[in-house]
Z-matrix of the N, CA and C atoms (Angstrom, degrees):
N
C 1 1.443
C 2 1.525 1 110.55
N 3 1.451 2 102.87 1 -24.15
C 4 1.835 3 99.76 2 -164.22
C 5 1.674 4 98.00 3 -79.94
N 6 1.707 5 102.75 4 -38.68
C 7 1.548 6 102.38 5 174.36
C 8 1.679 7 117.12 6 -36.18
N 9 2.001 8 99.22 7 -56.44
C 10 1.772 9 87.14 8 -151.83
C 11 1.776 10 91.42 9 -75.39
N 12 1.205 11 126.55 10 0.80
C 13 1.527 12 117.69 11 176.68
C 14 1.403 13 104.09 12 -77.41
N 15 1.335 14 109.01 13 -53.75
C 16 1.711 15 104.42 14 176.75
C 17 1.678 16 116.55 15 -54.77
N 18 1.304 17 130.09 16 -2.79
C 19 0.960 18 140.66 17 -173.20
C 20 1.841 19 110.71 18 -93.72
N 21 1.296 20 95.70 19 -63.18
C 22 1.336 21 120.74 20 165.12
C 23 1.605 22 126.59 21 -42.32
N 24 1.670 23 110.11 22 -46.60
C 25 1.193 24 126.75 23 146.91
C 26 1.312 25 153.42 24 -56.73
N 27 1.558 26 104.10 25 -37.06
C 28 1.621 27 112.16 26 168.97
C 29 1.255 28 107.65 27 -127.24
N 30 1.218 29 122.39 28 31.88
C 31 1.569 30 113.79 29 172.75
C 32 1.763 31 121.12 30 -72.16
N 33 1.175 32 101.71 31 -32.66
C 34 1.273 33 105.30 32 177.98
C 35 1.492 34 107.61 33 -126.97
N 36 1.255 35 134.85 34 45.60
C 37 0.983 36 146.34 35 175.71
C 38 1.948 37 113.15 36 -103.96
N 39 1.401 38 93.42 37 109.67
C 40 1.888 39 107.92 38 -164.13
C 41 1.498 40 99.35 39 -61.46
N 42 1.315 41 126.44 40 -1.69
C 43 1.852 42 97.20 41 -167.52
C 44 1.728 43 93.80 42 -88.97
N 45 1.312 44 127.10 43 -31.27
C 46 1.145 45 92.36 44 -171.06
C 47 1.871 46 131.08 45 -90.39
N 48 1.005 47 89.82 46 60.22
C 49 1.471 48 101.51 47 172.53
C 50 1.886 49 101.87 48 -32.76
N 51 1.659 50 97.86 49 -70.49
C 52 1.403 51 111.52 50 -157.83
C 53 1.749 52 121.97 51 -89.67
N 54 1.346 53 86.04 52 -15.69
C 55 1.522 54 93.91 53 -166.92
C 56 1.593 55 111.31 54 -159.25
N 57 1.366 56 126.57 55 132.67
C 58 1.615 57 128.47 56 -150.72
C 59 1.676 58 94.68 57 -76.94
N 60 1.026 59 128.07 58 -179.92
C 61 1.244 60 116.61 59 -159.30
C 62 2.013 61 81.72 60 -157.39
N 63 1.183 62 109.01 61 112.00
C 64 2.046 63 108.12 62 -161.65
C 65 1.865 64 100.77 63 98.71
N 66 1.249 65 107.77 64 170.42
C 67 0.949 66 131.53 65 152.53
C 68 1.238 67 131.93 66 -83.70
N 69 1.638 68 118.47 67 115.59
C 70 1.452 69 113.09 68 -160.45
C 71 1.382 70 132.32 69 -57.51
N 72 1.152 71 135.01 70 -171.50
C 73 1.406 72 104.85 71 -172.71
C 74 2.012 73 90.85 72 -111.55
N 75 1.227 74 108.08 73 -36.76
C 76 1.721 75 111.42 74 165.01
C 77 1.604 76 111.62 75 -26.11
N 78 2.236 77 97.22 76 -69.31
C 79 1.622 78 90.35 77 171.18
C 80 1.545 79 142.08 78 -72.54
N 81 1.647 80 113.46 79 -14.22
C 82 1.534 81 136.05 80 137.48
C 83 1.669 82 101.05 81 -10.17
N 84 1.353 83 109.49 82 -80.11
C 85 1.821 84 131.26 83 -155.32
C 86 1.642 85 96.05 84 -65.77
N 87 1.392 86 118.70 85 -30.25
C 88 1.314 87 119.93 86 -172.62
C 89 0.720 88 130.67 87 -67.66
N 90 1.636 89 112.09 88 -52.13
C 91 2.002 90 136.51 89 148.68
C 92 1.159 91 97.72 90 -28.36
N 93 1.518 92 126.56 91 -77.24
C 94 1.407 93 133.14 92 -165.63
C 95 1.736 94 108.03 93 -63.59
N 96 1.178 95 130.54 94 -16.45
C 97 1.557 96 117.05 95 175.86
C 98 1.946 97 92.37 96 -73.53
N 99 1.426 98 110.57 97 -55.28
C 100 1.598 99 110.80 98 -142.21
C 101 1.842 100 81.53 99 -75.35
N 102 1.182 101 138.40 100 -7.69
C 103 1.328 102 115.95 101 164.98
C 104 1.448 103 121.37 102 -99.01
N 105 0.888 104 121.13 103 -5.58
C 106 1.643 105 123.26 104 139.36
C 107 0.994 106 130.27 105 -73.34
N 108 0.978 107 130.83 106 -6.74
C 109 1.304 108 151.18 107 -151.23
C 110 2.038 109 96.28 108 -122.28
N 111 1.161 110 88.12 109 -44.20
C 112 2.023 111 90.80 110 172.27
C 113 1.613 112 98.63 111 -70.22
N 114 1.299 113 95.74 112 -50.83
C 115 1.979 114 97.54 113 -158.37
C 116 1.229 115 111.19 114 -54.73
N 117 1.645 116 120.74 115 -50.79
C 118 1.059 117 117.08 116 172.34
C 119 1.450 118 119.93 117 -69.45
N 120 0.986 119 165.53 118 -12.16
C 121 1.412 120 156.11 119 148.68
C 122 2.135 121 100.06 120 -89.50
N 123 1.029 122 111.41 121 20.52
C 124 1.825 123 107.98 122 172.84
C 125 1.216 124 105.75 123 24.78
N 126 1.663 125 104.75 124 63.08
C 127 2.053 126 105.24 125 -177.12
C 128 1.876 127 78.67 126 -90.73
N 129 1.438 128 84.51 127 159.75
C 130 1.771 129 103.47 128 -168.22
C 131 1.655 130 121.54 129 25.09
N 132 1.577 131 108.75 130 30.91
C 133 1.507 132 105.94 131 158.13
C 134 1.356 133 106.42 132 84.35
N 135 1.475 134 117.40 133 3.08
C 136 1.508 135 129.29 134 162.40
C 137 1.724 136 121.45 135 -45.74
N 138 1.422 137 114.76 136 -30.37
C 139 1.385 138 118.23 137 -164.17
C 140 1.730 139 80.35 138 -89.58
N 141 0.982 140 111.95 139 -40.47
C 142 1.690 141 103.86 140 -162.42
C 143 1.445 142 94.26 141 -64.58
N 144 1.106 143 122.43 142 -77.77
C 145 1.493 144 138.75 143 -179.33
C 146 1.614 145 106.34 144 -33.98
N 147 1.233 146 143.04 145 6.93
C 148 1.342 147 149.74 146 169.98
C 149 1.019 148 92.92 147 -119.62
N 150 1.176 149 152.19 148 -25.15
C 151 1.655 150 122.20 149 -162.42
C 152 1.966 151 86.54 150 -123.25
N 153 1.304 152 120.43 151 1.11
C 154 1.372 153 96.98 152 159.73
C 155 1.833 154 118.38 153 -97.89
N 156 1.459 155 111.27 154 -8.45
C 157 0.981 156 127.54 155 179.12
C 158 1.559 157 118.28 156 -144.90
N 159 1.434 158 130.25 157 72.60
C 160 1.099 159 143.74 158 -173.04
C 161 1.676 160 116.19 159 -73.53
N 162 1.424 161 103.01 160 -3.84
C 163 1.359 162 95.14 161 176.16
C 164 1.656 163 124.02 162 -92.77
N 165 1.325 164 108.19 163 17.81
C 166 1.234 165 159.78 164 -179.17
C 167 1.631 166 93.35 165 -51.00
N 168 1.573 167 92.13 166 -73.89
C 169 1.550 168 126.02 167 -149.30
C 170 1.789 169 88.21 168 -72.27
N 171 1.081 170 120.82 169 -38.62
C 172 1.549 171 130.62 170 -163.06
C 173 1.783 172 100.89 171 -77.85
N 174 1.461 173 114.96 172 -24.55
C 175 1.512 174 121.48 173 -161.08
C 176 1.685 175 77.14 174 -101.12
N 177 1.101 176 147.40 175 -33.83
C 178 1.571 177 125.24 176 -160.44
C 179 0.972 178 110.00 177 -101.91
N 180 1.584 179 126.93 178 -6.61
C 181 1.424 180 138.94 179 150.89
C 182 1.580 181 134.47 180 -50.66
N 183 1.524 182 98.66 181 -49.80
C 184 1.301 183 127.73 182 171.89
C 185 1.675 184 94.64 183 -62.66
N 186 0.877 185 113.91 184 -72.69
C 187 1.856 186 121.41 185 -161.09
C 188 1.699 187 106.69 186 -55.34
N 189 1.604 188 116.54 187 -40.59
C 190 1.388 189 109.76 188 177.77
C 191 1.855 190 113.23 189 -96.61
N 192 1.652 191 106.24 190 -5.70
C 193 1.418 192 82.20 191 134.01
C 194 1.279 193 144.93 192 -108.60
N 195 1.404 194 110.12 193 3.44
C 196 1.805 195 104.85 194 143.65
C 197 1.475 196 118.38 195 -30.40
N 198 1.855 197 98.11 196 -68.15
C 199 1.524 198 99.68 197 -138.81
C 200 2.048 199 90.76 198 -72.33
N 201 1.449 200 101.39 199 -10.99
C 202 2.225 201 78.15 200 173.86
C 203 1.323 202 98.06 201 -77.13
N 204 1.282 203 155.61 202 -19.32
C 205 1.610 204 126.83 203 176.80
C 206 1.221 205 107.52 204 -102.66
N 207 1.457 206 126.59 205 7.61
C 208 1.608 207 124.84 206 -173.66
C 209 1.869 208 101.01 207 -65.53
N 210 0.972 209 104.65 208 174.28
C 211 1.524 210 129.07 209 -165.67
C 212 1.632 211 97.87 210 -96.55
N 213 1.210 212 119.11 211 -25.19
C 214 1.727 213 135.34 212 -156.50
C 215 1.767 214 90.25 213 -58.39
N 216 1.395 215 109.35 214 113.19
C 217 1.607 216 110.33 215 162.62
C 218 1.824 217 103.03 216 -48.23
N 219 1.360 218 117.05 217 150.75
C 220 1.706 219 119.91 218 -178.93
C 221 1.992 220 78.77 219 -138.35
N 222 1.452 221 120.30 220 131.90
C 223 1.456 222 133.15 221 162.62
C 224 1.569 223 98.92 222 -59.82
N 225 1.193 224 95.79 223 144.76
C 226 1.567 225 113.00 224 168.15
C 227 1.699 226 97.42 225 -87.03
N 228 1.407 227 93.05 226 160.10
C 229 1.739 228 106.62 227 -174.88
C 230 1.268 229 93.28 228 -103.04
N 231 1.178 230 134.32 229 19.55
C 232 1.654 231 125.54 230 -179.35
C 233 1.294 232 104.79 231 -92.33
N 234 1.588 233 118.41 232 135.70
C 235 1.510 234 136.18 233 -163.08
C 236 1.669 235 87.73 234 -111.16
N 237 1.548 236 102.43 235 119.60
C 238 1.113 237 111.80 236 172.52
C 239 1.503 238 129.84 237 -76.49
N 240 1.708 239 106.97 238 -17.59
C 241 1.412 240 119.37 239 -179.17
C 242 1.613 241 89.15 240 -175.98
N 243 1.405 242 108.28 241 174.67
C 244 1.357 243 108.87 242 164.78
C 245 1.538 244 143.71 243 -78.25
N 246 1.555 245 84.13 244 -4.40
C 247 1.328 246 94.09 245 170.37
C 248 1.708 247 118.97 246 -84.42
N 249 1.939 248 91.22 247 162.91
C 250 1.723 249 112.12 248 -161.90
C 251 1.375 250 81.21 249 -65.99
N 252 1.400 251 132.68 250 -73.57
C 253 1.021 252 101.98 251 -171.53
C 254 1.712 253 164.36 252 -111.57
N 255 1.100 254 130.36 253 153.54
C 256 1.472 255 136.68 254 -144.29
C 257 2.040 256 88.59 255 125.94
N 258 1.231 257 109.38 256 -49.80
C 259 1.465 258 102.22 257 -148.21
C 260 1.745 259 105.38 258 -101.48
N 261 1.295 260 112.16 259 36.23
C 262 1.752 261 114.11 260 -167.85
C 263 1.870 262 97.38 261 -70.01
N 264 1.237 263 103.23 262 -29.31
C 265 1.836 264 89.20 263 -166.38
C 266 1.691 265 106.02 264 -86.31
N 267 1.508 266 100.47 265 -26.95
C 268 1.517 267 84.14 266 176.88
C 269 1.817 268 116.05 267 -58.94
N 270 1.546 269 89.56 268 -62.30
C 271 1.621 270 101.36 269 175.55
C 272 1.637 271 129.13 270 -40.65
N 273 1.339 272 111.92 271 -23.84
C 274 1.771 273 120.33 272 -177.51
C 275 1.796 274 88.64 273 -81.02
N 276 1.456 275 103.76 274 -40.51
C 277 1.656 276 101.70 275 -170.21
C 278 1.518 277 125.47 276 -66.47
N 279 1.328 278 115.93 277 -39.35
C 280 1.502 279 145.71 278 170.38
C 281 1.185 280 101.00 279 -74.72
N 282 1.492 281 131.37 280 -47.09
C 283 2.136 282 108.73 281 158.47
C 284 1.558 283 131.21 282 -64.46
N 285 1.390 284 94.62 283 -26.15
C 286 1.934 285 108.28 284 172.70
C 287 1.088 286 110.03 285 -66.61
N 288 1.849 287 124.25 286 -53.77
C 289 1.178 288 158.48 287 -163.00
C 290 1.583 289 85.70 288 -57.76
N 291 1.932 290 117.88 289 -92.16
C 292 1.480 291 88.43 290 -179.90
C 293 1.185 292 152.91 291 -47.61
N 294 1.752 293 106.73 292 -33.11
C 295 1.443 294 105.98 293 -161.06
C 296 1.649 295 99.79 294 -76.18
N 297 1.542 296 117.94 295 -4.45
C 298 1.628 297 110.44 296 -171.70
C 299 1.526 298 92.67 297 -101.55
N 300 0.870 299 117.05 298 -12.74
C 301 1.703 300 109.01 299 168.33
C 302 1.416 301 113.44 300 -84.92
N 303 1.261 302 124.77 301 -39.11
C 304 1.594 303 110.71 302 -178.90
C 305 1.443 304 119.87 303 -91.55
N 306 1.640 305 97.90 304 -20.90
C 307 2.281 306 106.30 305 159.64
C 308 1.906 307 109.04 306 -73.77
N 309 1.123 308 108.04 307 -39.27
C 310 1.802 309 107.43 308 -166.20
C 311 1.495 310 104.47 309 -98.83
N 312 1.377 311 120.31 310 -11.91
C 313 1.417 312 113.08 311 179.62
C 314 1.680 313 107.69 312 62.17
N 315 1.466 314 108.39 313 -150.42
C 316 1.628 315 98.29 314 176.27
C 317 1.651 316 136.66 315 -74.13
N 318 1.908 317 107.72 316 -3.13
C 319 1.558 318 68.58 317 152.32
C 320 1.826 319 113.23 318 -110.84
N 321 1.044 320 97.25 319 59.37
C 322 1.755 321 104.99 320 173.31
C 323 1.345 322 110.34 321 -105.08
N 324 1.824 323 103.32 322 12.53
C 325 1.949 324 106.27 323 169.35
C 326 1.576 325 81.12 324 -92.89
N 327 1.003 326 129.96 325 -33.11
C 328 1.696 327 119.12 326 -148.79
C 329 1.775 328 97.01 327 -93.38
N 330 1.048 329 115.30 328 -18.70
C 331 1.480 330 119.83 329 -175.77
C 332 1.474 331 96.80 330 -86.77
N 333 1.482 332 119.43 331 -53.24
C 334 1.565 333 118.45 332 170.87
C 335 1.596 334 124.24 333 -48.55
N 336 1.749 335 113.28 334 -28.24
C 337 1.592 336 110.43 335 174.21
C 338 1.522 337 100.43 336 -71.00
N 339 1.312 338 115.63 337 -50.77
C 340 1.315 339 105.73 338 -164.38
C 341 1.474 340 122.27 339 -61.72
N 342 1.327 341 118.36 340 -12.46
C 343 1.524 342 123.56 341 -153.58
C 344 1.808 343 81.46 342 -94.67
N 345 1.143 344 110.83 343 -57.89
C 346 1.775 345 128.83 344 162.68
C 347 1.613 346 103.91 345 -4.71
N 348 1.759 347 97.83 346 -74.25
C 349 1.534 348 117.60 347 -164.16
C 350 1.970 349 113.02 348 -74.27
N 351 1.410 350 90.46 349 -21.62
C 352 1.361 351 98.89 350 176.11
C 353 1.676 352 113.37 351 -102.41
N 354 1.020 353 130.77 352 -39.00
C 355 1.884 354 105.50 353 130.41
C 356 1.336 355 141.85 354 -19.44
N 357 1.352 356 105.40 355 -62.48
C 358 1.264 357 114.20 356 -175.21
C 359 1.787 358 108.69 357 -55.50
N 360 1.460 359 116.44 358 -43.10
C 361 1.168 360 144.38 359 177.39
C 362 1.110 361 100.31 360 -35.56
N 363 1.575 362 122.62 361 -80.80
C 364 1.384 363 147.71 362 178.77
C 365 1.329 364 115.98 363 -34.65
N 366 1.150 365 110.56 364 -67.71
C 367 1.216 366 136.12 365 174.94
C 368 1.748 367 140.55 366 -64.67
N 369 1.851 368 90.35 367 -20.37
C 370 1.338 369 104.34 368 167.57
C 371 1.721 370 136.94 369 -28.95
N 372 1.644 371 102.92 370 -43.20
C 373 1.446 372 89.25 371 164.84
C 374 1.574 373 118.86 372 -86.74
N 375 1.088 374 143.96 373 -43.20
C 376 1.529 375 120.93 374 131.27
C 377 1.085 376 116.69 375 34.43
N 378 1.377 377 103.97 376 -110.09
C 379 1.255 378 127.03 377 -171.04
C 380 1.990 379 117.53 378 -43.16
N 381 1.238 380 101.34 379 -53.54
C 382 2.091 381 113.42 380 -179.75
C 383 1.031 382 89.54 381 -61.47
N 384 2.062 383 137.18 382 -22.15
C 385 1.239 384 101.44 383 -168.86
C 386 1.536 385 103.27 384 -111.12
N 387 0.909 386 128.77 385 2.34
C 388 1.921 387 140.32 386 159.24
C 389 1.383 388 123.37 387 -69.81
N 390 1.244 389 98.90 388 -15.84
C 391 1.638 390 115.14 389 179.46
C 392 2.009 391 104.40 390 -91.35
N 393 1.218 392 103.64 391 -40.22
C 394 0.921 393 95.03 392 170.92
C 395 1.777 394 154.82 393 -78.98
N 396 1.331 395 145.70 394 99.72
C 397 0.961 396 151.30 395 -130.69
C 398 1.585 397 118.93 396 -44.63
């Protein structure tokens, strides 16, 4: 539901030219693959740790549908050239991005949104001010 609202909400909304403005709903599905993706194979004791405390699942729901209608600038992954710079957040993300996918396996999608959302965080003024002309 939070998706088709986040949809509904920034679809035609001009600021984000440069940079998504919420959490996408693509990287939304991603979080949620690499934590299914833990539960069912119980990588680091995740499957256990959900079914002794399932309200878990109800608290990370709430929070990532905040962050799709939140206001929080999120960097676009678009590489403007190959050069470092203009493009430092994609590139820190796309080295985290692999090495936590081929060390964490599947939930190293859910470790990769968060590192994403907690960039973006950091980096927020950054970003409003790269967008701008």
């Amino acid at each position: 539901m939070f998706s088709a609202y986040r949809l509904a909400k920034f679809n035609l909304d001009v600021r984000q030219k440069n940079y998504f403005i919420g959490l996408s709903t693509p990287a939304c599905t991603l979080f949620v693959l690499g934590l299914a993706l833990a539960v069912h194979d119980n990588q680091l004791g995740i499957g256990d740790l959900i079914q002794r405390m399932p309200w878990l699942l109800y608290l990370v729901t709430g929070l990532f549908s905040f962050l799709l209608v939140s206001e929080i600038p999120m960097f676009p992954l678009k590489f403007r050239s190959f050069r470092w710079e203009g493009n430092k957040l994609p590139y820190i993300f796309l080295v985290f991005g692999l090495t936590s996918l081929i060390v964490l396996k599947g939930i190293g999608l859910s470790v990769l949104i968060v590192f994403y959302i907690l960039l973006s965080i950091f980096f927020k003024n950054r970003i409003i001010a790269s967008a701008k002309p």
